[in-house]
C-alpha positions in Angstrom: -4.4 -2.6 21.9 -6.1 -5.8 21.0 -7.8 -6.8 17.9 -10.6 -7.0 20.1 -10.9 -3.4 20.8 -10.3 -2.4 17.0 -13.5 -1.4 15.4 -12.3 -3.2 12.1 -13.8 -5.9 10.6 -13.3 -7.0 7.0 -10.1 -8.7 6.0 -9.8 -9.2 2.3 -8.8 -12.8 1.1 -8.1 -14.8 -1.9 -10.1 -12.0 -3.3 -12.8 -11.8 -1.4 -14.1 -9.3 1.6 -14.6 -11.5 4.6 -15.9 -10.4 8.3 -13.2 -10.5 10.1 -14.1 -13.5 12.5 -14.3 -15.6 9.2 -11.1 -14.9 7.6 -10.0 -18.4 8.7 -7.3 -21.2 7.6 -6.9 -24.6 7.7 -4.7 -25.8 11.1 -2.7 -28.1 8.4 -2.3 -25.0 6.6 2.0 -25.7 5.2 2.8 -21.9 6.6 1.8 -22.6 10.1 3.6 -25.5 10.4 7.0 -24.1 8.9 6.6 -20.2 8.4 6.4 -20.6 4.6 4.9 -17.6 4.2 6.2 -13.6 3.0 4.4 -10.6 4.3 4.4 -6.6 4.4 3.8 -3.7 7.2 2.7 -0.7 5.6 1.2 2.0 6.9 -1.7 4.7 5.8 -1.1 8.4 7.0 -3.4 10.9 7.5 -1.7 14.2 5.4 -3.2 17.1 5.1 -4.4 16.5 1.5 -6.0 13.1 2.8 -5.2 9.8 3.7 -2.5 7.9 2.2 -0.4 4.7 1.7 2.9 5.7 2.1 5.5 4.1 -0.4 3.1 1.4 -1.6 5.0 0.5 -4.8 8.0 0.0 -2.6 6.0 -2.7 -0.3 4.9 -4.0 -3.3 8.1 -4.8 -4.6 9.6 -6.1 -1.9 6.3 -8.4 -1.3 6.6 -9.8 -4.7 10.4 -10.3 -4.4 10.2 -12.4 -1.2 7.6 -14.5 -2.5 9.9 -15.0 -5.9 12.1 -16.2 -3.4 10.3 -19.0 -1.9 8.6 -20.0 -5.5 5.1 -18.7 -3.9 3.1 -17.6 -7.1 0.9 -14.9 -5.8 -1.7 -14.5 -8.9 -3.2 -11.2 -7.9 -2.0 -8.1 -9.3 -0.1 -5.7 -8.2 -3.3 -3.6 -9.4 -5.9 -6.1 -7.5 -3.8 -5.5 -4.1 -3.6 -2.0 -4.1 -7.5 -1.8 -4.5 -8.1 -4.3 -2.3 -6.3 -2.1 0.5 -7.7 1.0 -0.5 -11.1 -0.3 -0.2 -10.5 -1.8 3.2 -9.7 1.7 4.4 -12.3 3.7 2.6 -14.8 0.9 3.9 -13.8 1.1 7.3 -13.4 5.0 7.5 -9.6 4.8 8.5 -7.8 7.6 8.7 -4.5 6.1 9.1 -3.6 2.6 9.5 -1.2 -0.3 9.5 -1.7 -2.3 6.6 -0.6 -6.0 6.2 -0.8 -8.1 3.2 0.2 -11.8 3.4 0.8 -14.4 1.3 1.8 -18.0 2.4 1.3 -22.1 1.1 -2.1 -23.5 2.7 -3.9 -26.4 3.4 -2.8 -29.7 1.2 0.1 -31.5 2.5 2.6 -31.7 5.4 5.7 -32.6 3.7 8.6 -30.1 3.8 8.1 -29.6 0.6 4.9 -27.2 -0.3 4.3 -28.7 -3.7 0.6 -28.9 -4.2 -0.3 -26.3 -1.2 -2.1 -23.2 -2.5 -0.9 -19.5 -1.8 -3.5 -18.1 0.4 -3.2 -14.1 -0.3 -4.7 -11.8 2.4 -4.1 -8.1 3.5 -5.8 -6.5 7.1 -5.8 -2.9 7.9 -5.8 -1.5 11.7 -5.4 1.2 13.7 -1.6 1.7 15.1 0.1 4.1 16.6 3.5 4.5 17.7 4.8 1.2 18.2 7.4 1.0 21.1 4.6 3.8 22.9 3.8 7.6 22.5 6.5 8.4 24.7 9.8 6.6 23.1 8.9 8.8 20.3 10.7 12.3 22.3 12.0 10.4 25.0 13.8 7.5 23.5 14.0 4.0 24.4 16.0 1.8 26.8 17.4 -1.5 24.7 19.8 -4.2 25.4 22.4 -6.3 22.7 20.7 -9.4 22.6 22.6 -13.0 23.2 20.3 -14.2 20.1 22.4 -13.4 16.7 20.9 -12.9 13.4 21.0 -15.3 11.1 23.0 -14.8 8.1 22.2 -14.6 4.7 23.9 -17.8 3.8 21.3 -19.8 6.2 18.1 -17.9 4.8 17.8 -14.7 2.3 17.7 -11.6 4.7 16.2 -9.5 2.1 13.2 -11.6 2.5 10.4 -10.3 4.7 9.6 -14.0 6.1 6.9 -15.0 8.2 9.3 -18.0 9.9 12.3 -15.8 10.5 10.8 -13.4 12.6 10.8 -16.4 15.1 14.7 -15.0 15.5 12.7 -11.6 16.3 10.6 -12.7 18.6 13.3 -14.2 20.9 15.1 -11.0 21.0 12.3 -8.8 21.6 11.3 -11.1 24.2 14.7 -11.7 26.2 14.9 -7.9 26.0 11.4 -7.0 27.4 11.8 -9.6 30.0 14.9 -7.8 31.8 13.0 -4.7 31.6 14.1 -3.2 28.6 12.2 -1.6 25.0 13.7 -3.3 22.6 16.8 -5.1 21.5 19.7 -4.9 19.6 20.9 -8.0 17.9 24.2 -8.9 16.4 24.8 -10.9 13.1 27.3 -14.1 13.0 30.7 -12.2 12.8 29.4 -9.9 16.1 28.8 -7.0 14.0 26.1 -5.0 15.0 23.0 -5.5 12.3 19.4 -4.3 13.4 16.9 -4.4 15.8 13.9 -7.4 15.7 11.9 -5.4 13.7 13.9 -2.1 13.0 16.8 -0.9 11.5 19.7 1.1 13.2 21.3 4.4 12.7 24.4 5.5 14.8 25.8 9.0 14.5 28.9 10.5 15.3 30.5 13.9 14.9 27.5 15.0 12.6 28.0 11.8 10.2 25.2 9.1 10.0 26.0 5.1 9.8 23.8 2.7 9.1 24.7 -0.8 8.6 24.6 -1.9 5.0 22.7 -4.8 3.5 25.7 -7.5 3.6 25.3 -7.5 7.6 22.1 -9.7 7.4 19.8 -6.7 7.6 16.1 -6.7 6.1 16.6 -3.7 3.1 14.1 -1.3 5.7 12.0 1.2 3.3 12.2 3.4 6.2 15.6 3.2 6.1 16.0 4.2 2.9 13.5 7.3 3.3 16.0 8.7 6.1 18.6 8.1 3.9 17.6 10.2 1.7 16.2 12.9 3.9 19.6 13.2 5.5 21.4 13.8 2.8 18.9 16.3 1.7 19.2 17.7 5.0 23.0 18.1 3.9 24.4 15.0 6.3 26.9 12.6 4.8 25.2 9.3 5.3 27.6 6.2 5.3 25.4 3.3 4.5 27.3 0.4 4.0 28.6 0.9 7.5 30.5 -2.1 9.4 29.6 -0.7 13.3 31.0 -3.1 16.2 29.7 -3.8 19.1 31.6 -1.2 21.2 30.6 1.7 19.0 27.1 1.8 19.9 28.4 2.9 23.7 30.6 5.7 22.4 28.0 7.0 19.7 26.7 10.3 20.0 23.1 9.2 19.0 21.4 6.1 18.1 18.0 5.8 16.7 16.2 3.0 15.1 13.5 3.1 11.7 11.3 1.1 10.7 7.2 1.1 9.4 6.1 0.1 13.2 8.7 2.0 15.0 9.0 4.9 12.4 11.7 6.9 13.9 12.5 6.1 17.5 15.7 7.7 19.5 17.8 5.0 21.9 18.6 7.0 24.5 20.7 3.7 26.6 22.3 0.3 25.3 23.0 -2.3 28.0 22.5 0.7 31.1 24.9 2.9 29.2 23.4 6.5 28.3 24.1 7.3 24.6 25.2 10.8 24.3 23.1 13.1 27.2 20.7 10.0 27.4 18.2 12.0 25.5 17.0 12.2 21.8 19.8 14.4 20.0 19.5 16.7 17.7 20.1 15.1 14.7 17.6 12.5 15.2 15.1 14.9 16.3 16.1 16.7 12.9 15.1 13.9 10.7 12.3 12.5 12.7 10.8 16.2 12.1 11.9 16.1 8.3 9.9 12.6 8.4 6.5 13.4 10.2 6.5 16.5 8.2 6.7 14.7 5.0 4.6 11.4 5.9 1.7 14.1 7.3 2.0 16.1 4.3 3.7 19.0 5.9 6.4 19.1 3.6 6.6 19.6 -0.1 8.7 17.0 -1.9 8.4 13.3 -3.2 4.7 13.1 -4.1 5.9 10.0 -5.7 5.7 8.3 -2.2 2.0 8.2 -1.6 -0.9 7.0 -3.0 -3.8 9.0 -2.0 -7.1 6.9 -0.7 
């Protein structure tokens, strides 16, 4: 769906609720010019006790840490943000949402270097549903390994959820959708498998979960981490540090990807090969029950996770 046919239409920016045809920036702005910028997807559910951000703090965090990591001084509060997006949904009348705060250098120069440029903070909130469609959710998706690799963290931090890195993710995405397929897979520089564009992966195989760990140039997924911890409350062993080859993703019993956008989606073929019976299996289905449950507040348990609109 197309911003177009959202009924949304404030964006808060550099502190200020703007109609959302005037939340503009300079063309000379640094970040368009060389993806200096850090941003978040977070996402709003409607649970039973009301709507919610789901895991807030930990997009927070990660938000702040990025920018730390390109010197970007974001001078609103942690406080400031949080209210900023809660009053974009309660002004709106959103019942769930994806949320996106973003902070990058502006409009001064157009050296390399973003001394002098501004940070231009700003966070949107949309409707969104399930990313890779309705459907992938119990029927899986088709994806293909990607001939892009993922840069590794000695070119550019991976930990880093950077606005000129997901140029990598676009040209995966796109090579993949282009010969018919959901989604890719991409490799990092030693051929080990690391994520997809925009999600993490899971592998599982004789009832033990694998997900690769951080030092294979993955983005540190707070999705991944909630099914981490749901599987092993669910009694699974969860290896996540996991070194998974190429090869393995053909033999696995069940593959499924996590992310915010893609929450949990089952791969049900890599590269024409069926994984498993080509269908969702049951140990995804398991924990992308245990994860709807909680994140629609069907579940009791880690209250800690949401902040309630």
């Amino acid at each position: 769906m197309s911003f177009a046919e959202m009924d949304v239409e404030t964006i808060w920016m550099d502190g200020e609720y703007l109609d959302w045809e005037e939340a503009n920036v300079h063309v000379l702005s640094h970040g368009l010019h060389y993806g200096t910028g850090v941003f978040e997807g977070a996402r709003c559910y409607d649970t039973e006790d009301g709507p919610a951000l789901f895991r807030w703090e930990e997009h927070l965090d990660r938000l702040y840490d990025s920018a730390k990591t390109y010197d970007l001084e974001i001078e609103y509060s942690r406080e400031e943000l949080t209210e900023a997006a809660l009053e974009l949904i309660r002004s709106q009348d959103l019942r769930s949402c994806y949320i996106r705060p973003i902070a990058f250098f502006g409009y001064d120069s157009l050296g390399v270097s973003p001394k002098g440029c501004p940070t231009r903070v700003a966070i949107a909130v949309w409707p969104w549903g399930a990313y890779l469609g309705e459907e992938a959710i119990e029927e899986g998706v088709e994806v293909m390994v990607s001939s892009w690799r993922k840069h590794a963290s000695s070119q550019i931090p991976t930990t880093s959820k950077t606005t000129g890195l997901y140029v990598n993710s676009m040209l995966a995405g796109e090579e993949a959708r282009r010969n018919g397929y959901a989604e890719a897979l991409v490799l990092n520089k030693e051929g080990n498998v690391a994520e997809g564009p925009g999600e993490n992966l899971f592998l599982v195989r004789d009832g033990t979960i694998y997900t690769p760990g951080l030092a294979q140039s993955i983005l540190d997924g707070i999705t991944r981490k909630t099914v981490i911890t749901l599987a092993r409350e669910h009694g699974y062993t969860v290896n996540d540090q996991a070194v998974i080859g190429r090869g393995e993703l053909y033999t696995a019993d069940e593959l499924f990807f996590t992310g915010t956008a893609a929450e949990v989606t089952p791969i049900r073929a890599v590269d024409d090969i069926e994984i498993g019976e080509g269908t969702r299996g049951p140990v995804t289905e398991e924990l992308q029950s245990a994860f709807f449950e909680l994140v629609e507040g069907r579940a009791e348990g880690h209250e800690e996770w949401f902040r309630y609109v």
